[in-house]
ZADREN-983131 format. One record per atom (N, C-alpha, C, O, CB): residue in one letter; x, z, y. Coordinates in steps of 0.001 Angstrom, whole numbers, plus 500000, padded with zeros to 6 digits. Glycine has a CB too. Layout:
ZADREN-983131
AXZY...
***
This chain:
ZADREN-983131
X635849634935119382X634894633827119338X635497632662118559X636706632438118616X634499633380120772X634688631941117855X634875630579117020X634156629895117391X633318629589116543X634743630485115701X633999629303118625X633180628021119091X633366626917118370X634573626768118182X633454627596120410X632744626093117889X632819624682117194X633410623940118300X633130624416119401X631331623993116655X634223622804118311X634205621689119023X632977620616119027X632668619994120043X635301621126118638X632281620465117719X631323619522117749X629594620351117229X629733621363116543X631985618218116633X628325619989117503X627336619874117180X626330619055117222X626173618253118142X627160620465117378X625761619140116504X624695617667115733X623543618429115931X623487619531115384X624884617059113726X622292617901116855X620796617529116407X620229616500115950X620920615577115519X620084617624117175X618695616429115943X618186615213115436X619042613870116005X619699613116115287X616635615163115845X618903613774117234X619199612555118031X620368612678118728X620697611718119425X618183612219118959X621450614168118680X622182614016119359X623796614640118413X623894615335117401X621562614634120667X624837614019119288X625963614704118337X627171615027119758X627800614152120354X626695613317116758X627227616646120048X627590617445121082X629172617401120438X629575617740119325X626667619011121271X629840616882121529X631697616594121094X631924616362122183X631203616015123119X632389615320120045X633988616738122001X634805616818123029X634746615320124178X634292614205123921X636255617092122281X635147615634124989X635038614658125969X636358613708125416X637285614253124817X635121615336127636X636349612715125592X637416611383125688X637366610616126999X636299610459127593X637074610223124518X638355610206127384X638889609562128458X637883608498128955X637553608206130104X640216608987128092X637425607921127566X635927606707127847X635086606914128389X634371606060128913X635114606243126938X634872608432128435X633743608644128758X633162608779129984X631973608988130225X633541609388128262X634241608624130886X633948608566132100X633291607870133188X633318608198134374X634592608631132297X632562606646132551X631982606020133146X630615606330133290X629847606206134244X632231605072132804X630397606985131537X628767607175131801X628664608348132554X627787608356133418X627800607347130442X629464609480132400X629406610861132985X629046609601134477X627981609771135069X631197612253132842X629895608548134906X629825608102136439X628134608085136761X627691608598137788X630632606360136696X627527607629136056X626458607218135959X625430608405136633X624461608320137388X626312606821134555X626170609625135943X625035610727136472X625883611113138319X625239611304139350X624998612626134974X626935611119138230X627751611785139117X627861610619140403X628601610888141349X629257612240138329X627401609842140396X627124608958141269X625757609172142113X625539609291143319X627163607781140570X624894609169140912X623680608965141334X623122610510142445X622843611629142014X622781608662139815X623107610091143781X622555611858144746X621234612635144921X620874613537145677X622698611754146309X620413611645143517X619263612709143000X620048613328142001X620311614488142319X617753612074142344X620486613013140992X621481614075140075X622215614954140412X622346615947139698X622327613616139427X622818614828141471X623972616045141760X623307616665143324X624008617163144205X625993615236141966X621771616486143396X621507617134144613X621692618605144841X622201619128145833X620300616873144885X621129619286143613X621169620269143611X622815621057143502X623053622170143970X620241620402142743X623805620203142794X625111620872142343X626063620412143520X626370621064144518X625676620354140731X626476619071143148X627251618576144848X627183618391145925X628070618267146770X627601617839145127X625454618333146042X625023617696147377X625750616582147716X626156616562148878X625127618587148502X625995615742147081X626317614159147704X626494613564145834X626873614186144841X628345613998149120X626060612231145994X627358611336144849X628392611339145047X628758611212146215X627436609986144632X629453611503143880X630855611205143813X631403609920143541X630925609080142779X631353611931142968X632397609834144190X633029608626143785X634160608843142410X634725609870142036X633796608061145175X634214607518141888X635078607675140858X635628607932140627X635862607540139484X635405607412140476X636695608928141217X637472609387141309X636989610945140950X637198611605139932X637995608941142389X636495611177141782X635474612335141168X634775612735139883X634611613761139223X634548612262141747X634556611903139850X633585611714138369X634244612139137785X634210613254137264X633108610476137676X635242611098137715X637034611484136236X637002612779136810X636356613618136181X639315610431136445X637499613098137758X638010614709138074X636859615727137607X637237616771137076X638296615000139888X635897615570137718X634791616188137326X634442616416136094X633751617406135854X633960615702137748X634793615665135200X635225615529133600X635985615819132818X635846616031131613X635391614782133247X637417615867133877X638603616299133347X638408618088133200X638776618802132267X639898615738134410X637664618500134541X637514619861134450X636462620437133229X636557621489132596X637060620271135842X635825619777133170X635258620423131571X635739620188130558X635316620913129657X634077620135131107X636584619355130224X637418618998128928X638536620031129311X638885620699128338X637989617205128721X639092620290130312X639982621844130998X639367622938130430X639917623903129900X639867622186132819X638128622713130581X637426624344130405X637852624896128940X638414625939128606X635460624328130466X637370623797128202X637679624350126393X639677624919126536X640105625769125755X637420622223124747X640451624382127437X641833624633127548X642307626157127781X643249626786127300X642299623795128642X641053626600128923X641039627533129539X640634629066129522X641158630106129921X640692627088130107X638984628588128615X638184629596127899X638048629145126636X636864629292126332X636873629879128466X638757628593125598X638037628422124476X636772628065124648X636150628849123931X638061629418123771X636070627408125125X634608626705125220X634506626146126335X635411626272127160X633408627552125106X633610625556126546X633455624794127477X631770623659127043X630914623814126172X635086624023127595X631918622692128031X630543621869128287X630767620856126583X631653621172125789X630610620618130272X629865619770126339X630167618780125261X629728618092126078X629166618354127142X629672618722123833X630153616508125252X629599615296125813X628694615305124329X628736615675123155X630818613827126294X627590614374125669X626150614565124248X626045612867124574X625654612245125562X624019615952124701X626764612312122824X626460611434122468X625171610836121274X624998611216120116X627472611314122358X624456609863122003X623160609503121401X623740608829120166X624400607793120080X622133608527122358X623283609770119134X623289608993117412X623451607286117322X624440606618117020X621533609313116550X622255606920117658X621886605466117154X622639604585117777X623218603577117372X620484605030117359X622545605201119049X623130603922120316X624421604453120771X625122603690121436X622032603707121933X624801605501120550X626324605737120856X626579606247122206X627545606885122627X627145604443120718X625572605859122770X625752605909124605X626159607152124824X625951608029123986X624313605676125648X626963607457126290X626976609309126109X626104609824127485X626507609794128648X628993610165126206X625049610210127086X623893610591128171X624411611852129681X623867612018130772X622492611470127006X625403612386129191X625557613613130079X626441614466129596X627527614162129103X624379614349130288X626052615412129712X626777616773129377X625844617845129158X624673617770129529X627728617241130498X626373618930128514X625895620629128044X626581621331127069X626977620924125976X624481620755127430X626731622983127828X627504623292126413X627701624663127338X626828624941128161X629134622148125691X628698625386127203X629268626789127981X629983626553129379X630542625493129661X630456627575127005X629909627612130193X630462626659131501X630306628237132188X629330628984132255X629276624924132295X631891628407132722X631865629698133398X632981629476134673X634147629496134278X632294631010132256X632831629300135920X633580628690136897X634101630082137197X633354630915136684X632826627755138081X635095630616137833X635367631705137855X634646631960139282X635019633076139644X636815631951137594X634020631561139975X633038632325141291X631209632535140299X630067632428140745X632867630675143269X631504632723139467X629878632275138715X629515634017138537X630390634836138818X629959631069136640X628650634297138226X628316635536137575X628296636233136250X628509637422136016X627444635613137800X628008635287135451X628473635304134377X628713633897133513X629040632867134102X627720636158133850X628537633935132166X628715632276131340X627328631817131695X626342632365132188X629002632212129289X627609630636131274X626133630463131550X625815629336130471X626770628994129774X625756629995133228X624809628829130291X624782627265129680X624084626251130627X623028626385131245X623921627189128202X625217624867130569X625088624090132134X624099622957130936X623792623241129779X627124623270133309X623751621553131754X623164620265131556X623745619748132572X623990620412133580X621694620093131507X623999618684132465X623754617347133145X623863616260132346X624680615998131463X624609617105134203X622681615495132885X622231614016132074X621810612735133193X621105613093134136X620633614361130981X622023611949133160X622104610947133534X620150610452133542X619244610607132723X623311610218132578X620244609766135062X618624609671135579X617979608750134391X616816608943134037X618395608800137350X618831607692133767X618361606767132897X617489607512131215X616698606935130470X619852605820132638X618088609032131103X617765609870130177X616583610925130162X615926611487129287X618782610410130036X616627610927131593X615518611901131680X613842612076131201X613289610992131388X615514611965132826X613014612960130724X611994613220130163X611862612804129235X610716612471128932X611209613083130613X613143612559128109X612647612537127269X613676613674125973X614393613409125008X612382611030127177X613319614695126505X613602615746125577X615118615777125425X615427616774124773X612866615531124209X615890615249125687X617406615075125149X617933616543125916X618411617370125139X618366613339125779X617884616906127303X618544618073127748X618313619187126963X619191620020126740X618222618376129010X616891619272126418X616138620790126093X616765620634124844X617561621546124619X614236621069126096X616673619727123892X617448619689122372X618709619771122548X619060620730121860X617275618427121478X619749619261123147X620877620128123556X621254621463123809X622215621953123217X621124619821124338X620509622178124735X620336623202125435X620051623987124083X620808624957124064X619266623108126654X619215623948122887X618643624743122170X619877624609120983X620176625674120443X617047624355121878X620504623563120603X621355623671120011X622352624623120681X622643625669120100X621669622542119721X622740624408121531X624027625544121971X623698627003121875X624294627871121237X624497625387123586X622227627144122922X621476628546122270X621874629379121281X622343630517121331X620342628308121744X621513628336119968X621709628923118243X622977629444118307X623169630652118171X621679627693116853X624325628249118600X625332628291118210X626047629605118681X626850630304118062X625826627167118488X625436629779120200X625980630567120878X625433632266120450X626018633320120700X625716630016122286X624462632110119920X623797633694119529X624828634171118375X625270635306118193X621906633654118795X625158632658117448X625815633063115949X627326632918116435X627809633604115535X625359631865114422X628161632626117009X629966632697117472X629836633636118343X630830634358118268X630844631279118257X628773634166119509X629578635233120696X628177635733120933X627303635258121658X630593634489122348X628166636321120506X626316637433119898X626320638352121898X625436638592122719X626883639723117477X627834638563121850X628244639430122913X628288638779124415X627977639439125405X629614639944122527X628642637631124467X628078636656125569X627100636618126363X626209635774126269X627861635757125222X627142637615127333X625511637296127915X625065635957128862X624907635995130082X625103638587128923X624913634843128047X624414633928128269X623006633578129723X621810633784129513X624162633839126962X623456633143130826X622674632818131760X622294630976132381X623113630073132210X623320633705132723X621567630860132753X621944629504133174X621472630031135076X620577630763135498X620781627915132128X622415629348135693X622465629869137370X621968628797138216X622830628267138917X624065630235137984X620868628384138308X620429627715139375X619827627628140572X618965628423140946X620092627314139122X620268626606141272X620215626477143043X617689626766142789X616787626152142219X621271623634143986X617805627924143583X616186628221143845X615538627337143671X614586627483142905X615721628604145033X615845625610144513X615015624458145060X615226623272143612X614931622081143720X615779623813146869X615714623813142478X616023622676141570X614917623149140801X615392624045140103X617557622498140823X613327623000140469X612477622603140184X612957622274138442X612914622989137440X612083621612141237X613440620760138683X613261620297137102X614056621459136616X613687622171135682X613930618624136560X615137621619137268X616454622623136207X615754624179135772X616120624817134785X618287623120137442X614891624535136543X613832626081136468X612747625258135152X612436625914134158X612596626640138622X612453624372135255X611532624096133948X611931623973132508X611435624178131401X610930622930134114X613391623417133186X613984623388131758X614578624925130695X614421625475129605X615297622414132064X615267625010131897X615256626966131527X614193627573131039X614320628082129925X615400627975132788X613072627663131635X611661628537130984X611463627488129973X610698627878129091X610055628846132125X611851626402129818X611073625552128092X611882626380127065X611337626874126077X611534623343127693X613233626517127338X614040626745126222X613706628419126106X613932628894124993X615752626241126481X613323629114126880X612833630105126088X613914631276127431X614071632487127274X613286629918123955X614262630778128158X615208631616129670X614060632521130419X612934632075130643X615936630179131183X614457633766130758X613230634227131646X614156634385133141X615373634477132983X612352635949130980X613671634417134440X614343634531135830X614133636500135632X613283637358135396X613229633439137511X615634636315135945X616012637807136063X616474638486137667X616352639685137919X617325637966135009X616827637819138312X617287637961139694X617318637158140270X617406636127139603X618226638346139950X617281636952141732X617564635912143019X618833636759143338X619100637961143319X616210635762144487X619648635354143707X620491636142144439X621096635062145681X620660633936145437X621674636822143374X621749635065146624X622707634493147577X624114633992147178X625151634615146949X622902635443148522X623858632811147169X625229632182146608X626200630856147125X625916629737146698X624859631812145307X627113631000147863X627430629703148739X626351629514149772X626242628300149948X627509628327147827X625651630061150401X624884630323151632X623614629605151366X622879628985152135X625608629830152989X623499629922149628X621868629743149539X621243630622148645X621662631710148249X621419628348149070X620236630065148375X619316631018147460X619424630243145816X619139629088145499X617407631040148184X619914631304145027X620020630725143759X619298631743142806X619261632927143140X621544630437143374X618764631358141714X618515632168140358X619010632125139095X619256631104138453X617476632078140042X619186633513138670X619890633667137431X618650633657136547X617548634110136858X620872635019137313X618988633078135408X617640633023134076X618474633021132795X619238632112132471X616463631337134039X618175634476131896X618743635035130897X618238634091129720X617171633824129167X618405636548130819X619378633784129647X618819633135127494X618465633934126743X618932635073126743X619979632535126282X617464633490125844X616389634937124919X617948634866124050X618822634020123859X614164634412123593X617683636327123666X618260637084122561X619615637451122975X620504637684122155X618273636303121236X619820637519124579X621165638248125166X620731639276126238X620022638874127161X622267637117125910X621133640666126178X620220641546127354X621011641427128264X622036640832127932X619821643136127188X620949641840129575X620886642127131048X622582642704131255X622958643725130679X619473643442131467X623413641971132064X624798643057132118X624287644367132319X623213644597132874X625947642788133420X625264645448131746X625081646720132020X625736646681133104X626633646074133689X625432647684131108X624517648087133251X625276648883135052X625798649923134685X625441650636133747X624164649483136489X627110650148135757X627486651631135182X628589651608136451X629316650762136972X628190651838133212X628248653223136666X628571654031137541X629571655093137527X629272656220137133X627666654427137775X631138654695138075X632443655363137760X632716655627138888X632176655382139967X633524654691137065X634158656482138400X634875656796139482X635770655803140110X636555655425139241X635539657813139178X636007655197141268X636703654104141710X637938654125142925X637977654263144148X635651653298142099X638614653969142150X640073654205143184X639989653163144501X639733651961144572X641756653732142185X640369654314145647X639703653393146569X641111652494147103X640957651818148120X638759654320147908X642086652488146618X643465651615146570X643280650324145892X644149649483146122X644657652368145777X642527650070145271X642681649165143895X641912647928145090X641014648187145890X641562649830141952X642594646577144884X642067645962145239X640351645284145501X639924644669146478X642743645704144893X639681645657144298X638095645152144498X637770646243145041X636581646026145273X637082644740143215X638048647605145534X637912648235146363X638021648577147845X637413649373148561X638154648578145965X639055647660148072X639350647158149514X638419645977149566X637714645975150575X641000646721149829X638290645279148990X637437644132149571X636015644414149790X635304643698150494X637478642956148691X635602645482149171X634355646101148855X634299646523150577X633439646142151371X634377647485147458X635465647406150870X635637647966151953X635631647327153042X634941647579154030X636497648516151919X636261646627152929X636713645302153788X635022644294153917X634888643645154954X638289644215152634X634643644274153574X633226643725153558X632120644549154569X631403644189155503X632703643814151968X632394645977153809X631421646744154541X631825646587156081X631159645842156800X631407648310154033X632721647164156489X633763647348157668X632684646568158397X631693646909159042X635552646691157585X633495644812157907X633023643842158779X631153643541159123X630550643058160081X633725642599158115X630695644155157697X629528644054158442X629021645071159676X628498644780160752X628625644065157475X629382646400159097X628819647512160660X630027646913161932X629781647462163007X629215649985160273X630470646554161964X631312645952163140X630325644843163962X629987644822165146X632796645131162475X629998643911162817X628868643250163206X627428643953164030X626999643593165126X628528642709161963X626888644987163192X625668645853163148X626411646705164828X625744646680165862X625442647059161233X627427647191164788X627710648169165921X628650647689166607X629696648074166085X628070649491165579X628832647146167370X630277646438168401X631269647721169026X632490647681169175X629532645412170139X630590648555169255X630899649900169858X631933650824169045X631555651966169306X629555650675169996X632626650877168514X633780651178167906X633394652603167813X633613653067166694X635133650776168637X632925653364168593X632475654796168205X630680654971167913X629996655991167997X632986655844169595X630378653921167642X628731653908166742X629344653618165521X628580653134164686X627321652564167175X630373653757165217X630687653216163639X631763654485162884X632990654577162870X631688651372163722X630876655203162402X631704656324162004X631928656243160281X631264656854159443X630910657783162525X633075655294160033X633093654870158732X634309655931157826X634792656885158437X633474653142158793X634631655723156698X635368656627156128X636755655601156007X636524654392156010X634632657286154699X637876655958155922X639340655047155645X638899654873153926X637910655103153230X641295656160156034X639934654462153793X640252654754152344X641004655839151713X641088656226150548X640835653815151936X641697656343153177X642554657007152947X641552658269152689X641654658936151660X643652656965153974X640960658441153297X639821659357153513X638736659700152435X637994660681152476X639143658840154568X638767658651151383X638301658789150134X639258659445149017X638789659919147982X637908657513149774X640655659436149308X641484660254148189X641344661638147828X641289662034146663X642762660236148484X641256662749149389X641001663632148559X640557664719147925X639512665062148478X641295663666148497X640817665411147070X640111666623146330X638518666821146039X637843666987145023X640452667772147110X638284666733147267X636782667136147965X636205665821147928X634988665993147980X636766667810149668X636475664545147862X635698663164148069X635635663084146601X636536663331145799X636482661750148967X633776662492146254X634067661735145335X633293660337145395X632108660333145728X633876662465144202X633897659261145103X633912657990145511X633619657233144217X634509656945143416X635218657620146218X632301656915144046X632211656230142474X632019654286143585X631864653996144771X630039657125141005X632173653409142138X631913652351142123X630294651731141362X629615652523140708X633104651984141622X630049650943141467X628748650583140633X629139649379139847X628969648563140753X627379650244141578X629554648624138787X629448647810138220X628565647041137739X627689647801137326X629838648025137786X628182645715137489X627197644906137069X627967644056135816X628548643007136095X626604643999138359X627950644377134935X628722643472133647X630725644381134148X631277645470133993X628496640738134111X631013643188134683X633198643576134447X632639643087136594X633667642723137165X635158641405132655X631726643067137312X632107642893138462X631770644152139595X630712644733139356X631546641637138748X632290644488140413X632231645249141093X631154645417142284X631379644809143330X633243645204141309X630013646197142176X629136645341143203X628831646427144305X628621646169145490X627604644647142483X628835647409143858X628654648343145377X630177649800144824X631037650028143974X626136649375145555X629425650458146347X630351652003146059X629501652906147299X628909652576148326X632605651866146478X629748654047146704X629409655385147420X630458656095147563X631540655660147167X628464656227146791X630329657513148246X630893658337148067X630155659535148790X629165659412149511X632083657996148322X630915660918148425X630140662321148834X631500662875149125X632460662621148398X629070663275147547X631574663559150087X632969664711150363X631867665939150535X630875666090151248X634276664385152164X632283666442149903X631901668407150187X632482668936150946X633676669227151026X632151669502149155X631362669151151778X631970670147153439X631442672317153161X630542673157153165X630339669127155609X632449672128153032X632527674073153017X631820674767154294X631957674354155445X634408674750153151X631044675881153915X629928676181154845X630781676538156457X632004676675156483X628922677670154120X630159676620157370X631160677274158182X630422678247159493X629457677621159934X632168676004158783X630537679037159921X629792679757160508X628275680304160484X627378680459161313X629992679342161252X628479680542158933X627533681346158690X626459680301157961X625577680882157328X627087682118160025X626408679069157955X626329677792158095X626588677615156422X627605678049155882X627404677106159280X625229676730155505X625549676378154544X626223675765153741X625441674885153380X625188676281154456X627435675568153032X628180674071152489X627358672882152049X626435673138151276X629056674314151186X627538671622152411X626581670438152042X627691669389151764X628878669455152082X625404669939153334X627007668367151072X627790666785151051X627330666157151781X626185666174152232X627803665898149933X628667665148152111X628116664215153275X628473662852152518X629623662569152184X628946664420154976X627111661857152233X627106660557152093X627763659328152994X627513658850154100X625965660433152027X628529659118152167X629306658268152961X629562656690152529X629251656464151360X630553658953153059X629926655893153055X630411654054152270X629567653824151424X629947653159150461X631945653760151310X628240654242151457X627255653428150473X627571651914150757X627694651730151968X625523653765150780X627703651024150171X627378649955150245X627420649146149013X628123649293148013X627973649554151134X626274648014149365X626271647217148175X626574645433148606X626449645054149770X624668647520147410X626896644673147703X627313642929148098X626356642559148217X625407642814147476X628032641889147197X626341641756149319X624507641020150019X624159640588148291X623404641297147624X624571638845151663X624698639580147824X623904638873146892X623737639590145680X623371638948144696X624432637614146618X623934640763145581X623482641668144723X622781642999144962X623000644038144340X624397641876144126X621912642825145943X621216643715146456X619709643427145884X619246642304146082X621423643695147955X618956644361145207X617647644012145205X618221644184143440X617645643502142592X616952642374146143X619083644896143123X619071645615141666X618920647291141323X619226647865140278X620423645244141076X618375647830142499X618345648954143020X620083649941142432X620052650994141795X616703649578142477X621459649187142895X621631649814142827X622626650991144004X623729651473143746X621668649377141907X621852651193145214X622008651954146323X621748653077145278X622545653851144748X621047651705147736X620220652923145116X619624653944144792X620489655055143501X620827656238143531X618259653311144405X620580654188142666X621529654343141885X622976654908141832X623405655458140817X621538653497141653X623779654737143066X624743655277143581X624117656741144271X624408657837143793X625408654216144520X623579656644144980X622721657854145504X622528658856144492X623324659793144438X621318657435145982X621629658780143732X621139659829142696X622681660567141918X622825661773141722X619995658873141374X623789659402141545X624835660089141513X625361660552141968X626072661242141238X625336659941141321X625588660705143205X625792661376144333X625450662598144529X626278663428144903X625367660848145146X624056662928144285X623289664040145001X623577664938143486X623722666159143530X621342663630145638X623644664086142026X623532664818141018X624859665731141077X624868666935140821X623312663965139789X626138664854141509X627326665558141652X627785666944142508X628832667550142278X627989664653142042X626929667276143400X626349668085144334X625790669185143597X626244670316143421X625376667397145154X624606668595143152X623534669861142362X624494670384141273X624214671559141035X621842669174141467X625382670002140629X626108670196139276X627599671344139910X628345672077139260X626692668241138481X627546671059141367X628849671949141586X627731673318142673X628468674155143195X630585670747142741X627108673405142799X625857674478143272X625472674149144920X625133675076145656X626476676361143130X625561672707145428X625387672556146702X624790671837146505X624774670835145790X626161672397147553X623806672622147604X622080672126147608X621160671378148736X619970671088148860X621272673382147487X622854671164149794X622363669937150932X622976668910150481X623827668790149600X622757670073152554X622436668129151208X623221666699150926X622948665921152638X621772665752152959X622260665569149258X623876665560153480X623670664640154850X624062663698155100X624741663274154165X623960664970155816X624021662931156054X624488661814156154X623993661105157359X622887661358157835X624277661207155045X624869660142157902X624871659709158879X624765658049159068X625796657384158970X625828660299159303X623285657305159384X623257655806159355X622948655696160523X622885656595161362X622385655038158439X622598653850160731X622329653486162251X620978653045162338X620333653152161295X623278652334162851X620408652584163311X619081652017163750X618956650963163198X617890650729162629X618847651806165069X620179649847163199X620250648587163219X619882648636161199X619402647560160842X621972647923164054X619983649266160476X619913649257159295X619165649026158042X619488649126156858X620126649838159308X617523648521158947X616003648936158259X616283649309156448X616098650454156035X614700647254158449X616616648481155763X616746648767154608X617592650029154113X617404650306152929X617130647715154175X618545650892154848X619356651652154313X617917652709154753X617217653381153996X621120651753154909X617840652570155981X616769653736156429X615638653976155645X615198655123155566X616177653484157727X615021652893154958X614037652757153942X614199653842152562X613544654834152243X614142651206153502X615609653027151799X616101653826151018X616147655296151309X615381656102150781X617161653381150817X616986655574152087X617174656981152580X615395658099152365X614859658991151708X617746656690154559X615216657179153444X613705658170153482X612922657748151867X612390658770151434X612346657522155201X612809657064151319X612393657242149770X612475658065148912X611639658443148092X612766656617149146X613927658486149157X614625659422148570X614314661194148895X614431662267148304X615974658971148952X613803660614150370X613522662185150410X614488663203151602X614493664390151929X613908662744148738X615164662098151944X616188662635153709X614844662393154358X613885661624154295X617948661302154638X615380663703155167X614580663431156622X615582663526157990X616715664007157998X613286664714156824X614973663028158963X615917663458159917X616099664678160494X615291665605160565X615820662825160774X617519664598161011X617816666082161601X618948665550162798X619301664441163198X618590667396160219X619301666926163129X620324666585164569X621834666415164134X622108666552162942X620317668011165822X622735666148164969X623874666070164393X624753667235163878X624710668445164099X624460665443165158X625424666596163249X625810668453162470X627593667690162012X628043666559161832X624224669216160174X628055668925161990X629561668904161885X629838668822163360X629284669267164366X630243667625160958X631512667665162977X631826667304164226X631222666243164935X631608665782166009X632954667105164232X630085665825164151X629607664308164770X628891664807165943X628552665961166201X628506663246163716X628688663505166743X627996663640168117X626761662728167810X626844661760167054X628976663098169528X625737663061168378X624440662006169224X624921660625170143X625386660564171281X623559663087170548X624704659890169463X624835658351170652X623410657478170241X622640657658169298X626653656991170206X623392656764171013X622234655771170608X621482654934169452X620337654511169292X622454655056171131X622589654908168785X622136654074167528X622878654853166439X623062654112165473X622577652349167558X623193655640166316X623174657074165172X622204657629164544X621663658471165261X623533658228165666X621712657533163468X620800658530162888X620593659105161817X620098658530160848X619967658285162953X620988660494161828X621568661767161316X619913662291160470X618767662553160833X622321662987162886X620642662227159266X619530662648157843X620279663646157238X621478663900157350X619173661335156531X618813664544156128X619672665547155789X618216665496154318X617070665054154397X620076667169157218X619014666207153018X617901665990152232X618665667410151582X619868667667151537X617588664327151313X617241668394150999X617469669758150369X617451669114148906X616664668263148492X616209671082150730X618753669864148064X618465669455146966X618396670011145799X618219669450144718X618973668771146865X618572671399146071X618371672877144935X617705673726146228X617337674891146078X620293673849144065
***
């Protein structure tokens, strides 16, 4: 990438931050209709600077970062906009902030559209988002002016936020590998699930989960699901060899996906790889074992085409167990 440090529109000229500038940035970062949606409170001055310093950091950090958008005629510096990728974010995104004294009159969206350009012609490969809190109204208008469509809701810091794609960048790819279940975003993956059926089942034997260890070998196969470079769900299938006369089947296991990335279908998605990995080695059951407490897994499941059945293997019948089985050759 070759990001510019500076850009020029009609009325505006997008450049590095300076130490001066911190007063007007105060101006927006003070005011707790401006930062309702981002800080939830005004900052004090101290803040502000700190708050400034970190985007003049950013260009340090990522090669790009926010500009200060200084007004041509009058010099004043209205706000900020430019690239802005916090490392808890989802992807880059392009941020605004402008100061209440600036507002409606076009200065954010002519910013916003300048970076757009710049950003299609230096990092074509960038999939450009802007991420905002659900309840920010003006910030959703400004996005759909510049030409952003809403691509997902998702859960973020214990609210509801939306992602909205900048035209002329497509959708992270999904893609579905094999995933070592040692590797750290794999334990946490794990470590997530755990804690939620712990939650869902208190009962230590309603929770018939797989180790990790238990994903290593031969017979397990354990893919991951990716969304862009982040890790967002995992499955797995172990092949159980027939036994008393008794057909060989796979057993579905650690489906799980991250709350705030649920509702990209990709359970489903893990699934179908699953069952395909099955049909491709000549086994034509596929089973599995969820709970009551689960509505949405149970949903999925039966979509797919499990129905229920009794327990099979070594598993037992308890109360909130419920044992599916789907034919698949």
């Amino acid at each position: 990438m070759n990001i510019p440090t500076q850009l020029e529109t009609e009325r505006l000229i997008l450049r590095p931050f300076v130490h001066s500038d911190w007063p007007a940035l105060h101006a927006h970062y003070s005011d707790p209709e401006c930062t309702r949606f981002t800080f939830g409170r005004s900052l004090s001055e101290g803040e502000s600077w700190r708050a400034m310093a970190s985007m003049a950091g950013h260009w340090a950090l990522r090669g790009y970062g926010p500009y200060a958008l200084e007004h041509k005629l009058s010099g004043a510096v209205l706000g900020a906009a430019g690239l802005w990728y916090p490392n808890d974010w989802p992807e880059p995104e392009i941020k605004w902030a402008l100061s209440r004294a600036y507002w409606g009159q076009g200065f954010a969206s002519e910013a916003v559209r300048a970076v757009q350009a710049m950003a299609l012609r230096e990092a074509p490969d960038m999939p450009l988002i802007s991420f905002i809190k659900a309840e920010n109204s003006a910030s959703i208008n400004l996005a759909l002016a510049v030409g952003a469509s809403l691509e997902q809701r998702r859960e973020f810091r214990a609210s509801a936020w939306h992602v909205y794609r900048h035209p002329g960048y497509a959708p992270q790819r999904t893609v579905i590998k094999a995933l070592d279940p040692d590797s750290a975003a794999a334990q946490a993956l794990l470590d997530a699930s755990n804690r939620l059926m712990a939650e869902l089942y208190p009962a230590l034997d309603s929770n018939h989960l797989e180790s990790a260890a238990g994903l290593k070998p031969s017979n397990v196969l354990f893919l991951g699901a990716w969304v862009g470079t982040e890790l967002a769900g995992c499955g797995a299938v172990k092949r159980m060899a027939a036994v008393e006369g008794g057909q060989a089947y796979g057993e579905i296991k650690r489906v799980f996906v991250r709350p705030e990335l649920r509702g990209l279908g990709l359970s489903k998605l893990l699934m179908q790889h699953l069952e395909r990995d099955l049909v491709e080695r000549g086994i034509g059951l596929a089973r599995l074992q969820t709970g009551i407490r689960q509505p949405e897994a149970l949903a999925l499941y039966a979509a797919l085409g499990y129905q229920r059945c009794g327990p099979y293997g070594a598993h037992e019948a308890d109360e909130t167990g419920v044992f599916m089985e789907k034919i698949l050759i």
